[in-house]
C-alpha positions in Angstrom: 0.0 0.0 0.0 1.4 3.3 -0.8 1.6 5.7 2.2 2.2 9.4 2.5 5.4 11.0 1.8 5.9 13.0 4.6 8.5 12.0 7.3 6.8 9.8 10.1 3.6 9.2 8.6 2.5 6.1 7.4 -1.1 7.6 6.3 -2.5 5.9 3.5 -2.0 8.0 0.2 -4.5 10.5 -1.0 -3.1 12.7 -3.7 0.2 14.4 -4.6 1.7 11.7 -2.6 0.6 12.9 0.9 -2.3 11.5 3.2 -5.8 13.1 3.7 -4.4 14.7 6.9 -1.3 16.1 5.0 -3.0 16.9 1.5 -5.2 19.6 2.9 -2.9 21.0 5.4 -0.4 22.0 2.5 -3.9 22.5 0.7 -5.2 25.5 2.8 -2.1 27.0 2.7 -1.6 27.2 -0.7 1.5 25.5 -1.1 0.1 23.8 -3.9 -0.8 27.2 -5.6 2.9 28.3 -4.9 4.0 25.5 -6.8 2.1 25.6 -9.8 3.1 29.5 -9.9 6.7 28.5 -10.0 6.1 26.6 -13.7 8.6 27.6 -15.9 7.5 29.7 -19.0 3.9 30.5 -17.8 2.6 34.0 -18.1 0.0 36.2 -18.3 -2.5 35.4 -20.7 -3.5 39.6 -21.3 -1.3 40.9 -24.4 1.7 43.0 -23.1 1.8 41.8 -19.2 5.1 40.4 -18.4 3.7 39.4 -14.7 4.4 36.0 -13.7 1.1 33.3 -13.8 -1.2 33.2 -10.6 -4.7 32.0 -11.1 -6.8 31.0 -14.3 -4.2 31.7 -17.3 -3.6 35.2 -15.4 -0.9 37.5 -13.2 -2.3 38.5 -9.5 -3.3 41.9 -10.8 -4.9 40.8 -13.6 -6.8 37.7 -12.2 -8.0 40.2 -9.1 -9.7 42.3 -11.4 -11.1 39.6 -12.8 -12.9 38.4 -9.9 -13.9 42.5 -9.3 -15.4 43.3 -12.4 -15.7 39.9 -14.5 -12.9 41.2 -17.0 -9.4 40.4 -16.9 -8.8 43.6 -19.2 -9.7 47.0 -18.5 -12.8 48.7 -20.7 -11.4 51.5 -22.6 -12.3 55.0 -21.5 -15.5 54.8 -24.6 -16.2 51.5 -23.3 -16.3 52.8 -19.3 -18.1 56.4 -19.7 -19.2 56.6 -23.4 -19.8 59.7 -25.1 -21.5 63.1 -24.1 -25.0 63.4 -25.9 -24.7 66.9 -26.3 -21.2 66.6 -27.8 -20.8 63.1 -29.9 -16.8 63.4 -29.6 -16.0 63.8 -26.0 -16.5 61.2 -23.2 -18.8 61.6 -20.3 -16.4 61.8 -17.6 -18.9 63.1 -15.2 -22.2 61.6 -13.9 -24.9 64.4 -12.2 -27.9 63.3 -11.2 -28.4 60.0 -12.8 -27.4 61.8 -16.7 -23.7 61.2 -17.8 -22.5 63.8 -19.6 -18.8 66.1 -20.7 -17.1 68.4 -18.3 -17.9 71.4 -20.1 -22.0 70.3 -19.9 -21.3 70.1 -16.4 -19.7 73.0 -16.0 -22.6 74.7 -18.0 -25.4 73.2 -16.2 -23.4 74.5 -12.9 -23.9 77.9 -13.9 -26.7 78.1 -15.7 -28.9 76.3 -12.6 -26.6 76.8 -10.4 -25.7 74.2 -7.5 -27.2 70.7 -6.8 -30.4 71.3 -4.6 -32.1 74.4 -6.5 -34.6 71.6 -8.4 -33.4 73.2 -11.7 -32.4 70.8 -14.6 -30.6 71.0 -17.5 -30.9 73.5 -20.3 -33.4 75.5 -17.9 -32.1 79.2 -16.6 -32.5 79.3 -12.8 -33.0 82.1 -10.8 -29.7 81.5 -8.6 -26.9 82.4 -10.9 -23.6 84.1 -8.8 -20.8 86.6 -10.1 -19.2 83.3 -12.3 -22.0 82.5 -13.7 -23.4 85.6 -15.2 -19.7 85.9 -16.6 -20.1 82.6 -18.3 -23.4 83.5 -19.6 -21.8 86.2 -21.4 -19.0 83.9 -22.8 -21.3 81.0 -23.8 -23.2 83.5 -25.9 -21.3 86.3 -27.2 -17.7 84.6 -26.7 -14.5 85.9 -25.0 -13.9 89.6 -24.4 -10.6 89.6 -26.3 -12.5 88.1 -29.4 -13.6 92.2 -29.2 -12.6 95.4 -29.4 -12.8 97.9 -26.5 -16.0 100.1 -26.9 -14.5 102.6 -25.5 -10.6 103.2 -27.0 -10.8 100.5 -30.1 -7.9 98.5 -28.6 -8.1 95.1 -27.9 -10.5 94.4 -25.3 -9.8 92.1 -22.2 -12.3 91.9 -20.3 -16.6 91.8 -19.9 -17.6 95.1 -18.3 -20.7 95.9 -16.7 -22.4 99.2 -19.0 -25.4 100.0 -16.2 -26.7 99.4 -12.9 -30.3 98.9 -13.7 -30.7 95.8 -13.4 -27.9 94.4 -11.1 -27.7 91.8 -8.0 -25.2 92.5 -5.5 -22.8 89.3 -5.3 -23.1 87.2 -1.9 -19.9 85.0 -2.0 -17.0 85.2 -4.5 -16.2 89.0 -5.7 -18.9 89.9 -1.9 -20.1 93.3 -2.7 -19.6 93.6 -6.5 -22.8 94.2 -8.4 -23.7 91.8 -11.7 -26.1 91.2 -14.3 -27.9 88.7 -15.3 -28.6 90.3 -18.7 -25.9 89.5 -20.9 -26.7 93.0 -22.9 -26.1 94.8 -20.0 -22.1 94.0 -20.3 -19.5 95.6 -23.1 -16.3 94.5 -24.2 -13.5 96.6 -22.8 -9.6 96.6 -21.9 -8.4 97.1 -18.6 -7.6 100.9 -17.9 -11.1 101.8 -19.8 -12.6 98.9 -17.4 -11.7 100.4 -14.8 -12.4 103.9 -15.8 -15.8 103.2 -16.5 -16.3 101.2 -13.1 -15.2 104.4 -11.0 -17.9 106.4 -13.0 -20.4 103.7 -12.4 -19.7 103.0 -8.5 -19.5 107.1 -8.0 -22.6 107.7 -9.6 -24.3 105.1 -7.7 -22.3 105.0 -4.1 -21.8 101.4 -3.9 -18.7 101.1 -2.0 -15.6 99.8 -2.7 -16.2 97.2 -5.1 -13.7 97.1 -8.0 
């Protein structure tokens, strides 16, 4: 009768030429997997990994993610977020309630509802629009300020300024204290000295502080 290979037992043979008793013991401590890992010549089965074989035709990093997402190889980026239905050719890195979509829609829908909570949805103006967002309205619609020229001199114009106070909201949180408008007509293209020329006639005419 054949009997188990280790030293001082005379167990009767199971498998890999150790008793029941022995056979699990180096069993549950994966001696047997350490073995079979050591076979010469055996890699990864995924295209360009030069890790040595673990598990199932894979390397430990590869055969881990197989067991967390049920794919050996990582989706591409088209395959994980797909594309932005508003803009075909860029992926939908971000996901806001429940709608995947580009960072630049999720930048717009930011500003144009403005934050999480208001019950606005996309593509639908909200009431609650800060000192950015005003400025972006103005960008979205009539483009940069240095795609102009300054109303006031003809040079190259940097910057959005406001033209009246009529219809302005005083700015809670970012630029505190700075008046904006939520009418994108109610801004001009200008450069910086006229900018600021025209602000000092605006806040001295109307007395509201120091806001620049």
């Amino acid at each position: 009768m054949k009997t188990c290979k280790e030293e001082g037992c005379e167990g009767k043979h199971v498998a890999r030429g150790y008793c029941s008793k022995h056979y699990y013991h180096y069993k549950n401590r994966g001696v047997f997997t350490s073995l079979r890992r050591k076979e010469a010549g055996r890699g990864c089965a995924v295209e360009e990994c030069d890790n040595k074989h673990y598990s199932r035709d894979y390397c430990r990093k590869h055969y881990a993610r197989l067991l967390r997402s049920g794919s050996a190889v990582p989706p591409t980026p088209e395959e994980k977020y797909g594309f932005c239905p508003t803009h075909p050719d860029t992926l939908a890195t971000v996901r806001y309630d429940g709608v995947r979509m580009c960072k630049p829609c999720y930048a717009r829908l930011f500003y144009y509802n403005g934050p999480k909570g208001t019950g606005s949805r996309f593509g639908v103006r909200s009431e609650y629009v800060d000192y950015a967002g005003a400025h972006y309205r103005i960008r979205t619609e009539r483009g940069r300020a240095s795609e102009h020229d300054c109303v006031d001199c003809g040079q190259k114009a940097e910057e959005w300024s406001l033209d009246t106070l009529e219809n302005t909201i005083i700015a809670k949180k970012g630029r505190a204290g700075s008046p904006y408008s939520l009418v994108v007509s109610d801004y001009s293209p200008r450069c910086k000295e006229c900018h600021i020329s025209h602000d000092v006639f605006l806040r001295d005419g109307k007395g509201y502080g120091n806001w620049e």
